[in-house]
C-alpha positions as CSV (number, residue, x, y, z in Angstrom):
1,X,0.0,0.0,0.0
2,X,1.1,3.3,-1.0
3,X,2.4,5.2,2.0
4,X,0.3,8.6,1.9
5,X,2.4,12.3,2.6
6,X,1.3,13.6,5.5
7,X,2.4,17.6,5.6
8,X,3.3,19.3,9.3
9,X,0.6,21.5,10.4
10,X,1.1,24.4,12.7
11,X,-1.2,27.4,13.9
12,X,0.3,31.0,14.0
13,X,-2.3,31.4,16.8
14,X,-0.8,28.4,19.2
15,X,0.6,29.5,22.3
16,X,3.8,27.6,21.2
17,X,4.2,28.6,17.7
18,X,7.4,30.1,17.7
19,X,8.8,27.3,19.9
20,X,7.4,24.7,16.8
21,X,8.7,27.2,13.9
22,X,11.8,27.2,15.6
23,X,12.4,23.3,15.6
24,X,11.1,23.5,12.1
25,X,13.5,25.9,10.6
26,X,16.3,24.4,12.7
27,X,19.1,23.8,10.4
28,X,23.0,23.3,11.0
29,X,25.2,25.0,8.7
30,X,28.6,24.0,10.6
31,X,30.5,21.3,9.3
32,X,31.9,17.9,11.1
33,X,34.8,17.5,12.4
34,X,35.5,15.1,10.2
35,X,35.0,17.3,7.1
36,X,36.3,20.1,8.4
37,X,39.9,17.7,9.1
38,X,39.5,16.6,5.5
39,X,39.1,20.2,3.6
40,X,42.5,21.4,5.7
41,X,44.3,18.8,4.6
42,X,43.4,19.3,0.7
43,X,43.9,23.0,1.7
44,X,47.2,22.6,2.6
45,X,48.0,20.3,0.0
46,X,46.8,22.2,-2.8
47,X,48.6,25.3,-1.4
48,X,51.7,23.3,-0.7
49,X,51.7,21.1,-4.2
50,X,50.1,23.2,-6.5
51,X,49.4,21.7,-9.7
52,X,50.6,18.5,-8.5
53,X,47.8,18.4,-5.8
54,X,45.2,19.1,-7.9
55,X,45.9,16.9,-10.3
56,X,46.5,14.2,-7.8
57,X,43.2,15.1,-5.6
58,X,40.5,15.2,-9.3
59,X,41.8,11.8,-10.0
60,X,41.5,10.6,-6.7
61,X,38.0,11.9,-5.9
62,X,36.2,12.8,-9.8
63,X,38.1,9.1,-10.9
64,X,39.7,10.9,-13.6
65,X,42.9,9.7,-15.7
66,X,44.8,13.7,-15.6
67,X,48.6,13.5,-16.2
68,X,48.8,17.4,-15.9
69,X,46.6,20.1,-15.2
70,X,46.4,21.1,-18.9
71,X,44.4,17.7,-19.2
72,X,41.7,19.6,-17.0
73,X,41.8,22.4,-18.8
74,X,39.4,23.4,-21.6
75,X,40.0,25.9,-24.4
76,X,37.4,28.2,-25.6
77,X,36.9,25.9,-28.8
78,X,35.7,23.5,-26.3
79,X,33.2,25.9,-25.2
80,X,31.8,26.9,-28.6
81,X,31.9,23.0,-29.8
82,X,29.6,23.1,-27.1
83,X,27.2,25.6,-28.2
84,X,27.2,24.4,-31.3
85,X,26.8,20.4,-30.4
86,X,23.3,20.9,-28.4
87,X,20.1,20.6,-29.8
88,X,18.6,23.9,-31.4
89,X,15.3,24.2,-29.2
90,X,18.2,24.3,-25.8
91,X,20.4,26.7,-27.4
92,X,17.8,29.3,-28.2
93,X,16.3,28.4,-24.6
94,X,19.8,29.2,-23.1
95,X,20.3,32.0,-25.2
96,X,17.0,33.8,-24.2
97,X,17.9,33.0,-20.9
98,X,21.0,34.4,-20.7
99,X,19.6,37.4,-22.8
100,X,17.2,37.9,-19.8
101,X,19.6,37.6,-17.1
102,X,22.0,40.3,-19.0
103,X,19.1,42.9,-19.6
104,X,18.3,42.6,-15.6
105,X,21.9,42.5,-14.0
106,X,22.7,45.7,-16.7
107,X,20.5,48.1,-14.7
108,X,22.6,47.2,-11.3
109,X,25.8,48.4,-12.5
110,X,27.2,51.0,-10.1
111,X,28.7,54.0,-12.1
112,X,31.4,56.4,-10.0
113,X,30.3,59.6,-8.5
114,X,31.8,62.5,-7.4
115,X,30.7,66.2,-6.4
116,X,32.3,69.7,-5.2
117,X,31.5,71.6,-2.2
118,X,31.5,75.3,-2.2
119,X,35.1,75.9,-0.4
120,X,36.4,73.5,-3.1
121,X,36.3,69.6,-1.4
122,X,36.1,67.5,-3.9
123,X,34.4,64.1,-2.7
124,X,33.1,61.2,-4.3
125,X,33.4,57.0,-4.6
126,X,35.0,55.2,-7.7
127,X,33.2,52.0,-8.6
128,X,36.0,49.6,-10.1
129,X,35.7,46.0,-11.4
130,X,37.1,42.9,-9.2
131,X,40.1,41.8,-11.5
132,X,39.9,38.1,-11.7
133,X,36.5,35.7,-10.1
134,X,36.1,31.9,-9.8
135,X,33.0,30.6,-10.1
136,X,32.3,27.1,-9.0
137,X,30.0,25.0,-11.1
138,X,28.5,21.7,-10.0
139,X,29.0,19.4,-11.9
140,X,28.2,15.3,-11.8
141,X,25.0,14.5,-11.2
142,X,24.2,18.1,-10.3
143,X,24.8,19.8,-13.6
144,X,23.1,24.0,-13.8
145,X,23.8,25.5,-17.1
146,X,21.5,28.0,-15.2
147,X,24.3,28.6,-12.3
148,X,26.8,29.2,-14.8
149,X,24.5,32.2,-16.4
150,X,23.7,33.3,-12.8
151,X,27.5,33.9,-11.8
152,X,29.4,34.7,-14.4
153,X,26.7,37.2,-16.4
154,X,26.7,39.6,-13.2
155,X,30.4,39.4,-13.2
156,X,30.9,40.2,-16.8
157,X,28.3,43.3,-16.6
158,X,30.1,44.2,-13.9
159,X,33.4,45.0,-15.9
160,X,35.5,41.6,-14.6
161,X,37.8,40.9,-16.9
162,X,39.0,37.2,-16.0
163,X,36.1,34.8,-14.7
164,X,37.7,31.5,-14.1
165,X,35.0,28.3,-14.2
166,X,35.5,25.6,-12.2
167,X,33.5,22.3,-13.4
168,X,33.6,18.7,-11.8
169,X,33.6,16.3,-14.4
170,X,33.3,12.6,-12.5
171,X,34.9,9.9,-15.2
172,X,35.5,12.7,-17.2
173,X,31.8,12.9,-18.5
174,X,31.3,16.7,-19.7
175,X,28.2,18.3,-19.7
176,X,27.5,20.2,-22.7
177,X,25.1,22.3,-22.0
178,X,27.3,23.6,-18.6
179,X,30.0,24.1,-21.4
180,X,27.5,26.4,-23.7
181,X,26.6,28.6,-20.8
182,X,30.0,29.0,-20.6
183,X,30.5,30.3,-23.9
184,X,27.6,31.9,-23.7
185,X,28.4,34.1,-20.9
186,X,31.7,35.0,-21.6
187,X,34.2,33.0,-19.1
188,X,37.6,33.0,-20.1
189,X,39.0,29.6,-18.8
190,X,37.8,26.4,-17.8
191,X,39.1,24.3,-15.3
192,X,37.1,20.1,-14.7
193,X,38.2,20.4,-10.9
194,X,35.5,20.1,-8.4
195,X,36.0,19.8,-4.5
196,X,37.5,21.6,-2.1
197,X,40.8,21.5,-4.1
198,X,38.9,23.4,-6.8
199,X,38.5,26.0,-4.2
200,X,42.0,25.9,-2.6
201,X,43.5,26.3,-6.3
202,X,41.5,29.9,-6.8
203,X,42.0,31.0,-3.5
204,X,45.7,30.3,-3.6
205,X,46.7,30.3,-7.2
206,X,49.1,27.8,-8.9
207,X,51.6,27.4,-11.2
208,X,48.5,27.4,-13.9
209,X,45.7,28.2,-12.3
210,X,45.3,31.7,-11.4
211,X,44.2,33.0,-8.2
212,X,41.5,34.9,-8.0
213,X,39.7,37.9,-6.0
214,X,36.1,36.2,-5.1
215,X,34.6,33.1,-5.1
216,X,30.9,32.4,-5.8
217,X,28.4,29.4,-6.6
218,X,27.0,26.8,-4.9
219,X,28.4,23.4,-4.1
220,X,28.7,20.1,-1.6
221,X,29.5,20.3,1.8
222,X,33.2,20.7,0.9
223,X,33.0,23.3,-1.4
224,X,31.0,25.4,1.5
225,X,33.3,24.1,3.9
226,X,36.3,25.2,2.0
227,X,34.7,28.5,0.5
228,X,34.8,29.6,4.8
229,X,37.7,28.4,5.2
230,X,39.5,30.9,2.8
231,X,36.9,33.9,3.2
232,X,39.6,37.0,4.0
233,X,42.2,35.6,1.8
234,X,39.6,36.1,-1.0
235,X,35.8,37.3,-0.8
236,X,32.8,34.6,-1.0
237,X,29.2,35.0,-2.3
238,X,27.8,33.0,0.8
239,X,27.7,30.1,2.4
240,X,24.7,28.7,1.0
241,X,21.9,25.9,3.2
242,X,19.1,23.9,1.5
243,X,16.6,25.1,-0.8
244,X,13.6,27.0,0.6
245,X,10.1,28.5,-0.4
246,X,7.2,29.9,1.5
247,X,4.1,30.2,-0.4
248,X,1.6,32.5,1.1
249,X,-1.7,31.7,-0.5
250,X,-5.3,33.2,-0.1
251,X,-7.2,29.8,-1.1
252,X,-8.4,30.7,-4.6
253,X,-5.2,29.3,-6.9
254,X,-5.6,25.5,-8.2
255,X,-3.8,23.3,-5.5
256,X,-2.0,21.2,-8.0
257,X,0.0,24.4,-8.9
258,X,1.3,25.0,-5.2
259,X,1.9,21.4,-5.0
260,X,4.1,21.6,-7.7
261,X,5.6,24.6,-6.3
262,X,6.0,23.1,-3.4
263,X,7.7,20.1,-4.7
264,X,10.1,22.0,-7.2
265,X,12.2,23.0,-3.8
266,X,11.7,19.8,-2.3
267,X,12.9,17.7,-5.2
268,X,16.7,19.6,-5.1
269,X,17.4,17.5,-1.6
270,X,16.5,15.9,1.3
271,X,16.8,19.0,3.4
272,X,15.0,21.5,1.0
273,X,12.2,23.4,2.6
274,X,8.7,23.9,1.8
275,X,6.1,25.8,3.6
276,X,2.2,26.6,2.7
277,X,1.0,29.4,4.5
278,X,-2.9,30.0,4.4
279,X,-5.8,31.6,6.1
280,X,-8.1,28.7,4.4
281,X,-7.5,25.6,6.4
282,X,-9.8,23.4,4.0
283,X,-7.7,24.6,0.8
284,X,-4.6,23.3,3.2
285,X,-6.2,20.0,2.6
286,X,-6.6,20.6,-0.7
287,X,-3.1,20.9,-1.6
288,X,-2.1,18.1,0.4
289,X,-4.8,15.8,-1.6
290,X,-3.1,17.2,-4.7
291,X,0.6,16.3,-3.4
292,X,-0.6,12.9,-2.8
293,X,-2.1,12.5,-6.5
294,X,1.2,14.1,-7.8
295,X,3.7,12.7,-6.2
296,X,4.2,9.0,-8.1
297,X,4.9,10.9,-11.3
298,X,8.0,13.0,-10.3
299,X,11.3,11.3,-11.3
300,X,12.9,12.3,-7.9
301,X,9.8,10.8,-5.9
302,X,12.0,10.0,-3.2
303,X,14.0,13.2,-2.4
304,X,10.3,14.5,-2.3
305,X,9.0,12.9,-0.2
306,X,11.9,12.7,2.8
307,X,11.7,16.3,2.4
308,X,8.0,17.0,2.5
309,X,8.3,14.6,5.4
310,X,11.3,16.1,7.3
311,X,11.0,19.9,6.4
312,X,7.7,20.4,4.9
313,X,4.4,22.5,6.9
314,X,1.5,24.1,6.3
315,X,0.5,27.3,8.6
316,X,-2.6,28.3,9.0
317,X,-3.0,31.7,9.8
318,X,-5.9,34.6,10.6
319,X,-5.3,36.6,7.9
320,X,-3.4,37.6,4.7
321,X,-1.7,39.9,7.0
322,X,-0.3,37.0,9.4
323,X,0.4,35.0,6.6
324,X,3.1,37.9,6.0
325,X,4.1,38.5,9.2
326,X,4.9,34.4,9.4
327,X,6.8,35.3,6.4
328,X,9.2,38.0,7.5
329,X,9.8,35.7,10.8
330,X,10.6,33.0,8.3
331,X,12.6,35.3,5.9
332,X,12.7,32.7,2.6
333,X,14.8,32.5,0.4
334,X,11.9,32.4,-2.1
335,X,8.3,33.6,-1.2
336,X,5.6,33.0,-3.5
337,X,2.3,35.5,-3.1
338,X,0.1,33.4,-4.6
339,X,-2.9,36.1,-4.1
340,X,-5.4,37.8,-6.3
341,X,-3.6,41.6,-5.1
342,X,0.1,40.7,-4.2
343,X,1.2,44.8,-4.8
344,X,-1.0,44.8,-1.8
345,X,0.7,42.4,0.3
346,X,4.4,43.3,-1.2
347,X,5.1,46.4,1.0
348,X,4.8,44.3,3.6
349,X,7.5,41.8,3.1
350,X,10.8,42.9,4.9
351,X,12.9,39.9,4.4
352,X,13.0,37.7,1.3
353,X,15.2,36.8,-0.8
354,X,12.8,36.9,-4.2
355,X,9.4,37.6,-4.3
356,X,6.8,36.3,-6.6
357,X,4.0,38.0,-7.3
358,X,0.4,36.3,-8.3
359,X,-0.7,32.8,-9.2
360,X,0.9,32.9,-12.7
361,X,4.6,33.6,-11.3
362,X,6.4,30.2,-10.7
363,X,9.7,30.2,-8.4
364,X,10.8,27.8,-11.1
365,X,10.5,30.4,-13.7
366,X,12.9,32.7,-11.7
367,X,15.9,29.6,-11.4
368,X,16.2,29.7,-15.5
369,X,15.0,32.6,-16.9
370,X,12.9,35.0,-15.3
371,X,16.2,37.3,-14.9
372,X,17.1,38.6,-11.8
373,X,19.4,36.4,-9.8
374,X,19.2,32.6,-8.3
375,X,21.7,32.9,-6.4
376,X,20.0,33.8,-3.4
377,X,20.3,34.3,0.8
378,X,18.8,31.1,2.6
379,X,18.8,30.1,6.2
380,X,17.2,33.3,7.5
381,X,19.8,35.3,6.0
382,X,17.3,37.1,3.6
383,X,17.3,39.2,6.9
384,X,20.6,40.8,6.3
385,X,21.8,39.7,2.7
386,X,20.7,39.9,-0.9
387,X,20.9,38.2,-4.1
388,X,24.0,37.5,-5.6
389,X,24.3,40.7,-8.1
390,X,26.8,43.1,-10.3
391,X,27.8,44.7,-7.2
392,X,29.0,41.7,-5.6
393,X,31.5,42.0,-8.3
394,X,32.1,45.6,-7.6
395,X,34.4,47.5,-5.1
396,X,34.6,51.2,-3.8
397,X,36.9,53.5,-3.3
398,X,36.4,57.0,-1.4
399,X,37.7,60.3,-3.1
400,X,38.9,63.1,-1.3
401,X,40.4,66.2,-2.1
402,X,41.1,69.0,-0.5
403,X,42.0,72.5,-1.5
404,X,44.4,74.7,0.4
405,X,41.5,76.6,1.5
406,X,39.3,73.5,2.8
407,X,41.7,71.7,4.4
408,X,42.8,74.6,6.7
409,X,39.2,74.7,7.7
410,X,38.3,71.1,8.2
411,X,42.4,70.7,9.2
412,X,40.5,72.5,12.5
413,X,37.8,70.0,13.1
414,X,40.2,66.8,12.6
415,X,43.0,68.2,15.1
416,X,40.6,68.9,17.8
417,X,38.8,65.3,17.2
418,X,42.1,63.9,17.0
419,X,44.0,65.5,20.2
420,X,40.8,64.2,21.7
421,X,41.5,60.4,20.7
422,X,45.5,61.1,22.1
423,X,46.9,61.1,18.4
424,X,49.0,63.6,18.3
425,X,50.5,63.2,15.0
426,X,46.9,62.8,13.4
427,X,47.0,66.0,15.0
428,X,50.0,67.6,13.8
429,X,49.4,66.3,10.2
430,X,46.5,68.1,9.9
431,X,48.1,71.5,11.5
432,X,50.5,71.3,9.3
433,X,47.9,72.4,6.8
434,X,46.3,75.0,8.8
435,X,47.1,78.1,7.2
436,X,48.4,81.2,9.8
């Protein structure tokens, strides 16, 4: 007999909801000891060995038959082979994509600014491109021609001028359309090295390899493990947790379509999160009745349903307006508003990493194609963090100048500020300027 899903319920109005939405958002990011002791070692290998290491490390883990690291590398032939090798109907599906995804991250870009006060201080910030970016790719079973678009077309936008794309290949199988995103979006090299060495190698450099300023995409529990490991000696995106969404739904859109939306973040793992929240506790049942029907025809049946099972709930709330407060506690990385009016609900979100608005707008549209960024905060972060965007691939720089005029009058206020802190030469330096 067909074992049934049977979906969490909780009430916003319980006494002891925020103890239960606690335990249900529980997650831990922080790695074993185990794997932590494992990613040092290929840290300090890689960083030791080089070349050697990583060669070493991809046949060792990826089962790969590498002599050198130029057997790991692929040349922008490679790439276009690529584009050129795949069916028509995925090429002009990746190209539209990617077309999207360019048009959206365009309007980001930073420009530099500067302005003039009256006494002649000149101040102002110059936006300047990161030099060189890695972006990890998974690869294997995992393969996201979408991840590729989502990294590297920001950075590119963005003025980078190296992007270096790192690509597991496990027994050397290449994924072709990985390979025409990359082409597509304009990366420069391509390395098959997955795994914590992949990240040691950018972080560090070697003899072929260059090493770069930042580090972004998503990857195992390695990858992550290794991306914080080197955070300061190069800048990360994030370190990212499982999939999440939080539909917030009014009752009137047709269950099998939040099913499916629920299921689209559960199918990606075992510890993917999906969470209804609705004011009509009979469409609640509803939906769960239509996850049941649905489930035997998806080809990841079992991912689904541990996480339905594990992560999964339904929250039944007063209102619209509770709904949204549930989902600002929750802060999603992707919140659907599945509601006849979502402008009117929007203002209300404070924490989230993407919103969807109305029945019509899929989360899964917004992983391919929709155009802003996938790449997005999860674990709560949406409280303090944003999508992955051009000005994660941006710096700032302050200008100052100062005239003779202007810095004898501001020379004033920094001397007395810094005689205050007991710097004297602060002091000095600026009454130096101080004119008689």
């Amino acid at each position: 007999m067909k074992q049934l899903l049977n979906v969490k319920r909780l009430s916003a109005n319980d006494e002891d909801f925020e103890q239960q939405l606690n335990q249900l958002l529980a997650w831990e990011s922080v790695s074993d000891d185990k794997v932590n002791d494992i990613v040092t070692n290929i840290l300090a290998d890689v960083r030791e060995n080089g070349d050697d290491a990583v060669v070493r490390l991809t046949n060792q883990f990826d089962h790969t038959q590498a002599s050198t690291i130029a057997d790991l590398e692929l040349d922008q032939a490679a790439l276009q082979g690529a584009l050129d090798r795949i069916p028509a109907q995925e090429r002009e599906a990746l190209t539209q994509a990617a077309e999207r995804v360019r048009r959206f991250h365009e309007r980001q870009a930073e420009g530099s600014w500067q302005y003039t006060e009256d006494d002649g201080t000149l101040l102002g910030q110059k936006v300047t491109p990161l030099d060189k970016v890695g972006i990890y790719v998974p690869g294997g079973k995992a393969s996201y021609p979408s991840s590729v678009l989502m990294n590297a077309i920001p950075a590119k936008v963005a003025g980078v001028s190296d992007i270096i794309m790192v690509v597991p290949t496990p027994q050397g199988e290449l994924n072709d359309l990985v390979l025409a995103a990359a082409a597509l979006s304009g990366v420069d090299r391509v390395f098959t090295i997955g795994g914590a060495q992949a990240v040691a190698a950018l972080a560090y450099g070697t003899e072929v390899i260059p090493k770069v300023d930042k580090i972004t995409g998503p990857g195992n529990i390695f990858v992550a493990t290794a991306k914080k490991a080197v955070f300061g000696l190069v800048g990360i995106d994030m370190i990212a947790g499982p999939s999440e969404i939080l539909v917030v739904c009014d009752g009137k859109t047709d269950p099998d379509w939040i099913a499916m939306d629920l299921f689209s973040q559960a199918e990606h793992d075992e510890q993917a999160q999906s969470i209804l929240v609705s004011p009509d506790a009979e469409y609640l049942e509803r939906v769960e009745q239509s996850m049941n029907k649905l489930i035997s025809g998806m080809e990841r049946h079992e991912i689904i349903n541990r996480s339905i099972t594990d992560r999964a709930a339904f929250i039944h709330v007063s209102d619209l307006e509770q709904a949204v407060e549930v989902s600002n506690r929750v802060a999603p990385e992707h919140l659907e508003l599945s509601v006849e009016d979502p402008q009117a609900l929007v203002d209300q979100v404070r924490h989230a990493g993407a919103i969807f608005m109305g029945r019509y707008t899929a989360e899964a549209l917004g992983d391919y194609c929709a155009g802003p960024n996938h790449v997005l905060p999860t674990s709560g972060t949406a409280r303090f963090s944003s999508p992955l965007g051009v000005y994660d691939f941006q710096k700032r720089s302050s200008l100052v100048f100062f005239s003779e005029q202007s810095a004898s009058t501001v020379g004033g206020i920094a001397s007395v500020l810094a005689r205050g802190e007991g710097l004297t030469a602060h002091a000095r330096s600026a009454e130096y300027r101080i004119k008689d």
